[in-house]
C-alpha positions in Angstrom: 128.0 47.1 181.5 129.6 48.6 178.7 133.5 47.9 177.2 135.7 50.8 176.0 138.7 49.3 174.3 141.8 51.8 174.1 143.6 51.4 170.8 146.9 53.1 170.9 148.9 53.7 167.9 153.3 53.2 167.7 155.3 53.1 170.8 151.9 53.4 172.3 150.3 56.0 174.8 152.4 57.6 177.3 150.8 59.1 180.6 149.8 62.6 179.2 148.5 61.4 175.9 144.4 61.3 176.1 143.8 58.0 175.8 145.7 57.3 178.8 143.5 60.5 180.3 140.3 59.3 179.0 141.3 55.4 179.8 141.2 56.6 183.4 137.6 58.6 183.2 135.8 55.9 181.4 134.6 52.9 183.4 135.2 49.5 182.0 138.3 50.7 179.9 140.4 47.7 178.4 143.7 48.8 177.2 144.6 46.8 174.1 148.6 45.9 174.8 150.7 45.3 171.7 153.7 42.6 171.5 155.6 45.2 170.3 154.8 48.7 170.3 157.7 49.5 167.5 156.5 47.2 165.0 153.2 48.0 162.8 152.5 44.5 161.9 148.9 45.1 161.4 147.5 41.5 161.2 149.4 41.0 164.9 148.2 44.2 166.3 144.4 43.6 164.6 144.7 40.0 166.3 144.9 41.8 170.1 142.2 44.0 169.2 140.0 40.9 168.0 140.8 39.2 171.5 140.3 41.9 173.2 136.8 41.9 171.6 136.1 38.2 171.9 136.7 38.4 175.5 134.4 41.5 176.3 131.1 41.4 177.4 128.1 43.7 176.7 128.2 46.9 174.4 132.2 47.1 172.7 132.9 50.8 172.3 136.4 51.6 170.6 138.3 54.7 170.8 141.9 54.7 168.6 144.5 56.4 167.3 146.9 56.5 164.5 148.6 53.1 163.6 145.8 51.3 165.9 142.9 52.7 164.4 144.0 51.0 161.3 143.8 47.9 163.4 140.8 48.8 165.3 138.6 49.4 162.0 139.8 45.9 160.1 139.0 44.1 164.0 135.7 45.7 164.2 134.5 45.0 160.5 134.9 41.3 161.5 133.0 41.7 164.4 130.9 44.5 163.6 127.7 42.7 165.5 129.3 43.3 168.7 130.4 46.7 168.2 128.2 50.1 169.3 130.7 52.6 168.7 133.9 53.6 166.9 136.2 56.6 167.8 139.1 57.0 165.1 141.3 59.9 165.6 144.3 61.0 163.5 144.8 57.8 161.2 147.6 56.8 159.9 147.6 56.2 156.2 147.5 52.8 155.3 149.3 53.8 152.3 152.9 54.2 154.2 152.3 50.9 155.8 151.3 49.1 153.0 148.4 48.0 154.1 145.7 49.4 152.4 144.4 46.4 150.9 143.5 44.8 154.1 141.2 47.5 155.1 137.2 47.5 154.7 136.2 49.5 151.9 132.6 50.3 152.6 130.3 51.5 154.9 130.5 50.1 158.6 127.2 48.7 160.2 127.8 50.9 163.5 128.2 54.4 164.3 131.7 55.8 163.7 133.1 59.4 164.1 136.8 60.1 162.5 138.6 62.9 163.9 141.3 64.3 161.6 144.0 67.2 161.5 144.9 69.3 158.7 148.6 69.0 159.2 149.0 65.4 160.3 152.2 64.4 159.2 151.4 60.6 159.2 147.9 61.1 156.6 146.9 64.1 154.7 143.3 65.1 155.6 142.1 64.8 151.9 143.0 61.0 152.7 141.2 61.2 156.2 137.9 62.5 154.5 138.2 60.0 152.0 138.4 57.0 154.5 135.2 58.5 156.6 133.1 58.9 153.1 134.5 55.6 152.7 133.0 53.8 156.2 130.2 55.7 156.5 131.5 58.1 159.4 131.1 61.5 160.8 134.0 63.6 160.3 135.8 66.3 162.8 138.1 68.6 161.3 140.7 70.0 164.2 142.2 72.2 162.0 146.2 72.5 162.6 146.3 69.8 165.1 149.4 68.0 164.0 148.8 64.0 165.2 146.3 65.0 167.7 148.4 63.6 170.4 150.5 64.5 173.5 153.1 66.0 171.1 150.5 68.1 170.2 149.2 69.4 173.3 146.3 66.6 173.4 146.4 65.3 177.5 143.2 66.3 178.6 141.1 66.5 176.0 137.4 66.6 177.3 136.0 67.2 173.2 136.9 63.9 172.7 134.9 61.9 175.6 132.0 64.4 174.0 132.8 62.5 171.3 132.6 59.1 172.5 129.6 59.8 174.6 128.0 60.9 171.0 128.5 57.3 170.1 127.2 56.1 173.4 123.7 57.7 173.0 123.7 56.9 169.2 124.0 53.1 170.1 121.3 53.6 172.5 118.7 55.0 170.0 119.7 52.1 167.6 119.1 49.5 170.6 115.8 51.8 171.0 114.4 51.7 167.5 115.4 47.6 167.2 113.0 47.1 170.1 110.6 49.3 168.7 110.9 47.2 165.7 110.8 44.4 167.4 107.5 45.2 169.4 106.3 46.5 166.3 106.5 43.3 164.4 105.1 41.6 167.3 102.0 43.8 167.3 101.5 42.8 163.7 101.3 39.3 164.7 98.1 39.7 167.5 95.3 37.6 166.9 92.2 39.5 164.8 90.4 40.5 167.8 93.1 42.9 168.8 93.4 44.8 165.7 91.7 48.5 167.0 94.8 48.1 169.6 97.5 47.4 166.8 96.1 50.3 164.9 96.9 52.3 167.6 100.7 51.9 167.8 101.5 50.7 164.0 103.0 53.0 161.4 100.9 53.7 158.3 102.2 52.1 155.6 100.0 53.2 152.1 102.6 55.1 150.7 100.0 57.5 150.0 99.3 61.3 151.6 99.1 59.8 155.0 101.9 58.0 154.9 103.3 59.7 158.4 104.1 58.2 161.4 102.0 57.7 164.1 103.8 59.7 166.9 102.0 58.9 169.9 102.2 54.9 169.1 106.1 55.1 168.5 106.4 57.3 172.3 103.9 54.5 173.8 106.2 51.6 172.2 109.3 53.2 173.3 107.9 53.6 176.9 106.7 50.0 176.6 110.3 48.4 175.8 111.4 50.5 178.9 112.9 54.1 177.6 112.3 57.2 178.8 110.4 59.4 176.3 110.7 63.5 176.5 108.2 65.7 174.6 107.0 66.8 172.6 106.8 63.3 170.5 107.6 65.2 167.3 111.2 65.2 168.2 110.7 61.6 167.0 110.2 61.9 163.3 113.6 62.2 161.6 115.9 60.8 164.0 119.1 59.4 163.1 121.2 57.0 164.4 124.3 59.5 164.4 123.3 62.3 162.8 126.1 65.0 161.0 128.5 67.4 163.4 
């Protein structure tokens, strides 16, 4: 069972805003409550999200917005191991706050889309692409979206749980190539007699002309650590974690 923490920004989310839309279609949704929803005091507001995280079990997904994804991204870089999945949408700047310095300045070890606006009063998009090169993420450009809230005509807003179900099946092929890794390795380690058998499934490794992977062995691998496997197996080659909109 999977956690989707909801990350509201100042005077948090009112009920036609689309976190409080998509906090009611996702299952396992934790609303993150602030002491006080009219003061950015980001080292309070990044402490709730890190409880918030401590105290959820399984996959963490986050999905945030404005003044709380600036929380949400300096909680989740401390606890990046337990996080699958990072949804930013219309930052604020952490410039006006003041708060810049407190912020991770390179790449995030989990997937993470940023979705920005081009007339976002609270952070220019030049400074929005910036902070995605910055971590790593996928960036969404909404045009003339102003803050991407309720304001701005965002209730219902069924692009953005697209979005965070992108994030869902990214996590899932990273938790499908570990194993693969993972049974990989443990190939490698069978005793002599079983080495036609670990031919079969390992990668080549000369660096040379045949350096390609061995498609079949990485479908039977993936079907051995329990995943479903589609063909044609040469969807395989390439993949990507989370791969560009």
């Amino acid at each position: 069972m999977s956690t989707t923490l909801i990350v509201p920004g100042l005077r948090s989310s009112g009920p036609t805003h689309w976190q409080t839309w998509l906090e009611h279609r996702v299952a396992g949704s934790v609303r993150v409550a602030q002491r006080d929803w009219n003061d950015p005091h980001l080292p309070e507001w990044s402490a709730r999200v890190r409880r918030e995280i401590v105290r959820s079990s399984g996959s963490i997904f986050i999905a945030a917005h404005s003044f709380g994804a600036l929380a949400a991204v300096q909680a989740a870089s401390d606890h990046a191991e337990r996080i699958s999945g990072l949804l930013i949408v219309a930052p604020a700047d952490p410039e006006h706050f003041g708060v810049a310095e407190f912020l991770p300045t390179k790449r995030l070890s989990f997937p993470v889309v940023v979705v920005g606006s081009t007339n976002d009063r609270w952070m220019s998009f030049d400074a929005v692409e910036r902070s995605a090169r910055l971590w790593g993420a996928d960036l969404v450009n909404l045009g003339e979206a102003g803050h991407i809230n309720s304001e701005a005509g965002f209730g219902p807003w069924p692009e953005g749980l697209a979005l965070l179900e992108r994030l869902r099946r990214a996590a899932e092929f990273r938790s499908a190539s570990e194993r693969l890794a993972a049974l990989s390795l443990s190939q490698s380690r069978l005793p002599q007699r079983h080495s036609l058998a670990r031919k079969q499934y390992a990668f080549a490794r000369s660096g040379g002309p045949n350096d390609r992977r061995d498609l079949g062995g990485a479908a039977a691998l993936l079907r051995a650590a329990g995943w479903t496997v589609h063909g044609p197996e040469a969807n395989i080659v390439g993949c990507k974690i989370a791969t560009p909109l």
